[in-house]
N, C-alpha and C positions, 0 to 999 in steps of 0.2 A: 504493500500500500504506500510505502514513504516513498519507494521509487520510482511509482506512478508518479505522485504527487509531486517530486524532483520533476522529473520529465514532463509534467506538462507544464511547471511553474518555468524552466528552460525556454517551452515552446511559447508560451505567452512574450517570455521577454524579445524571444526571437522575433516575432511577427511585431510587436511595438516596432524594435528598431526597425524590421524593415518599412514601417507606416511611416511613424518618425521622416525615413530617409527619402518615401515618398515624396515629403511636405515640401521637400527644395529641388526645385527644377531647372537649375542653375551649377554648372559644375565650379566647383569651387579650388583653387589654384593657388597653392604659398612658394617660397621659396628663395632660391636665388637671384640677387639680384645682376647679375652677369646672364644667366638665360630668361630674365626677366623682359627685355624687349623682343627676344625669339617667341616665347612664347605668346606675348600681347599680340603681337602680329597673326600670329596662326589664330588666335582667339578672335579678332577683329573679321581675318578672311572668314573662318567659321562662322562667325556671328551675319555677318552679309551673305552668304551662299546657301545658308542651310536654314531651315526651318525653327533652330534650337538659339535659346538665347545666349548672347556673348558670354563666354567664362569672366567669372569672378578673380581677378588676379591678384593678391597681395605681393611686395618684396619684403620677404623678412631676412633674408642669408640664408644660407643652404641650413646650417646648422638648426637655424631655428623653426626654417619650415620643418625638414626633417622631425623636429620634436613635437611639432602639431600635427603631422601626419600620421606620427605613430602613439596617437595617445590612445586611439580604439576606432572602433568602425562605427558610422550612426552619422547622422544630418549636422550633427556640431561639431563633425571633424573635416578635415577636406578629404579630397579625391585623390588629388594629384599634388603632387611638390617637385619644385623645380632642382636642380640639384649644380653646384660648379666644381663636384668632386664625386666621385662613388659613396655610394654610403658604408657609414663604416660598422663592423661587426658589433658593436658596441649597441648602433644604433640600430642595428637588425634585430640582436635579440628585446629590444626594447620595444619593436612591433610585434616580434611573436607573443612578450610576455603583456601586452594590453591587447591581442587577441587579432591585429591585423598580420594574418598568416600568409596569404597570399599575396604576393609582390612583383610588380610587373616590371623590370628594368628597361628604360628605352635610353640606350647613347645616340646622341642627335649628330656629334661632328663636333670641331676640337677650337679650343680656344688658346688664345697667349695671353700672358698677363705682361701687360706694359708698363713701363717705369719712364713716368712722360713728364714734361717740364713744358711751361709756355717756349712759343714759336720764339720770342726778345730773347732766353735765357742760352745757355749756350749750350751745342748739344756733348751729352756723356758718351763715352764707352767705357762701361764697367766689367769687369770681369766677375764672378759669382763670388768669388772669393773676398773681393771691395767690398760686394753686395754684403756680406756677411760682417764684415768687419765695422761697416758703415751703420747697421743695424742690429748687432745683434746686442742682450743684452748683458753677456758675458762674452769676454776675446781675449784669449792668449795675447800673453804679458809683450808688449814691443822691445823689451828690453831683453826678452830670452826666454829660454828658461819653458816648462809645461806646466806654468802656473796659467789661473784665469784671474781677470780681475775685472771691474766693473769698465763697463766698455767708455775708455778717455777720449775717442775720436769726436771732436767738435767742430772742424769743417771738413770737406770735400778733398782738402789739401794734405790735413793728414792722414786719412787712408792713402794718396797717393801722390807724392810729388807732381806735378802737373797738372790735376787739377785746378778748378777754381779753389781761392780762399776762403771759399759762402759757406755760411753754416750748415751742418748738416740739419732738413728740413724737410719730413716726407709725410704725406698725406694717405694713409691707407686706410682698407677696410678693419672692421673688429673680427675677435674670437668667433664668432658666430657667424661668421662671413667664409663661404667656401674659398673664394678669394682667397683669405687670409691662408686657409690651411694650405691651397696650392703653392702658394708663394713660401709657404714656412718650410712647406716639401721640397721644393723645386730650387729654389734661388737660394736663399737661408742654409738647407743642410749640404743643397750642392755646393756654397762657400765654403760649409764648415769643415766639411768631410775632408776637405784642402790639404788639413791640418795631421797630420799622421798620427798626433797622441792625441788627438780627439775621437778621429775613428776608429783608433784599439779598444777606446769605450766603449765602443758599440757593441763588442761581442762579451764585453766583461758586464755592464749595468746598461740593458739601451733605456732604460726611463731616464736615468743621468744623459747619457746621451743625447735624447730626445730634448730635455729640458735645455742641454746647452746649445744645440741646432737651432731648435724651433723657439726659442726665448727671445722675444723683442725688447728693445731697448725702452725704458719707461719714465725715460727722464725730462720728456717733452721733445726730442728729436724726433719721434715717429709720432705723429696726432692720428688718436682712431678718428675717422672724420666721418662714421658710420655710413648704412648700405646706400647712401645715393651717390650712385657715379658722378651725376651732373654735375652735384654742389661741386665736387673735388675739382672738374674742369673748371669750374670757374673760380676756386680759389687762385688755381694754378696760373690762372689769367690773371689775376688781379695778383699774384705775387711770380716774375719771373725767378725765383734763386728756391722754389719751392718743386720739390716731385709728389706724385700721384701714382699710387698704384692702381690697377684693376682693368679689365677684361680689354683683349684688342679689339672689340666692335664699339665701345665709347671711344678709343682713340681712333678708329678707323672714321667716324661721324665727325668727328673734330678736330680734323689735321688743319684744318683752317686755323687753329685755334693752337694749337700741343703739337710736341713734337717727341717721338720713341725715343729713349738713349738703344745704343746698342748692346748687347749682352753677345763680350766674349767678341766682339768684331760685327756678330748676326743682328740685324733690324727684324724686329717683327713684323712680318706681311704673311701673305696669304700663301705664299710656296712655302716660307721657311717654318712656321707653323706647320702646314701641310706634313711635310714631309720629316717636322721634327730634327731641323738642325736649328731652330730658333729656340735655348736652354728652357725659358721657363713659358712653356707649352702643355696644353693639358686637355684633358675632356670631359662633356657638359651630359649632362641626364635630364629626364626626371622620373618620377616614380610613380605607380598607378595603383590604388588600391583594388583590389580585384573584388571584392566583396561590395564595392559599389557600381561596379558595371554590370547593368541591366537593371541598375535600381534610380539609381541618379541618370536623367534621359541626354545621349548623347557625348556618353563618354567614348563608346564604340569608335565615333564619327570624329571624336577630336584628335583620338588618336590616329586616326586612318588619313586627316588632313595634315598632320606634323610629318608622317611618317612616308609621304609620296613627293614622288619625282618635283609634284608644283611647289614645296615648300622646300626640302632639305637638300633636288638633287642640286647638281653642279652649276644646275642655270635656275634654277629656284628662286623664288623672292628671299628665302632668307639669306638667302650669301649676300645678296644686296645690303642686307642689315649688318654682315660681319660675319657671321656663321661660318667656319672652314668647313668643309663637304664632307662625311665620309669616304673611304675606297668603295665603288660601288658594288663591291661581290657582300660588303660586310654590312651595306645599307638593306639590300634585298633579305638579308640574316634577320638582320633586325626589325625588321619592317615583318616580318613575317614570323614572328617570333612574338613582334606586338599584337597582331592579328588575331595569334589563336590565345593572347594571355597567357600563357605561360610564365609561370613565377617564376622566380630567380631562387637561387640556392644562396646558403649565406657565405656571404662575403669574405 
């Protein structure tokens, strides 16, 4: 009798949420704010072409969609989140254990992350190593030695002879910002790794490790300038001797305006991203919960507009935006992988 009574008290809750998840007819969208205008875009085509109303977009950072995506399944969660990094296992088992099991991974095609200064200021070529040294918030002692000490670099000049004398000044995203994680992967541990008694940590303590790579300087050198790209372009304009990080399709929109430094000798464009000789390069998601398709109307269709030749292929409206293309053997993969929902395993 009590496991009846279980069982139908289960099915009651079940059939709520799915009425509940009736009640909004609006697919609802969080996340990153680097695929934050790809996806507005394909929401916008969607919203004019089809019968189904525009998605609902928030920018919150990959980080923080991600944690509103995986709080449970029901009308007061979203559908979809945007992503500027893979999700992390951390973050996977965090949807299995509030009960969103099924997980739909869709990679769209590959982004750079720019380190851009106005067009008056003068242009950089930094190597990853500067990058690290310039940023980070512990750096091996200049005097010797495999001591750390709190990072002394205060302009441009002392990381490296040559440069300008301007202070060090950079405008990035926060912790919660996929951005951020890319760039702490990518540029930050590709500097630090440089270091040969840093990366013997790695195999003896990688959370010490990690802490010393991925550790940002907090002394007012690097300003979180939180998830809007714009603002950052326009600081940058309003202060030449100042840099910006975050995704090459806001600097691709505003060469008028910003100009790339180059990493390691490489400009980031669309070949060298492409093909991954531009260092700090990466790839963009997002995520689908599967348990709201065929409940929420029209998620079928949004994906099937993000995931076709008119939007992500090579002559697509989104490369227009910035979007680097996938190889097209691994677009059909995925494109068809999206199709039948197919979750993802964890990460």
């Amino acid at each position: 009798m009590r496991k009846t009574l279980i069982a139908a008290t289960v099915a009651a809750v079940a059939a709520t949420a799915s009425v509940q998840a009736m009640a909004r007819d609006t697919i609802s969208i969080v996340g990153s704010s680097t695929v934050f205008p790809f996806a507005t875009t394909v929401a916008e085509t969607f919203g004019r072409t089809t019968d189904f109303p525009t998605p609902k977009i928030e920018s919150t950072g990959s980080g923080g969609g991600l944690k509103l995506f995986c709080e449970g399944v029901g009308v007061g969660t979203p559908d979809i989140t945007n992503a500027s990094r893979r999700i992390k296992a951390s973050e996977y088992e965090n949807c299995q254990s509030s009960g969103v099991k099924d997980i739909v991974e869709v990679k769209i095609g590959y982004d750079g992350i720019a380190i851009a200064n106005s067009k008056e200021g003068e242009q950089f070529d930094l190597s990853l190593k500067e990058i690290f040294m310039a940023l980070a918030k512990k750096v091996p002692n200049p005097e010797g030695g495999e001591e750390l000490i709190d990072n002394p670099y205060k302009t441009w000049y002392d990381v490296r002879a040559g440069l300008p004398k301007t202070k060090i000044e950079v405008l990035g995203p926060p912790p919660t910002s996929g951005t951020r994680d890319a760039f702490a992967e990518l540029a930050m541990e590709g500097g630090c790794k440089t270091f040969d008694f840093i990366k013997a940590i790695k195999g003896e303590d990688k959370d010490r490790y990690k802490a010393i790579c991925h550790g940002i300087r907090e002394d007012g050198r690097y300003i979180e300038a939180g998830e809007n790209d714009n603002l950052i372009v326009q600081k940058l304009v309003a202060n030449p001797d100042a840099f910006g990080i975050f995704g090459f399709s806001f600097l691709d929109q505003n060469r008028d305006k910003i100009q790339a430094a180059m990493v390691g000798g490489v400009s980031p464009t669309f070949e060298t991203i492409g093909d991954g000789s531009y260092p700090v390069s990466r790839s963009l998601y997002f995520y689908v919960k599967k348990a709201h398709v065929g409940t929420i109307p029209g998620m079928e269709e949004y994906i099937a507009e993000f995931t076709s030749d008119n939007a992500w292929g090579p002559d697509g409206y989104l490369i227009d935006k910035g979007l680097i293309p996938l190889p097209e053997d691994m677009r059909e993969s995925i494109a068809k992988s999206a199709e039948n929902l197919e979750p993802m395993s964890k990460p």
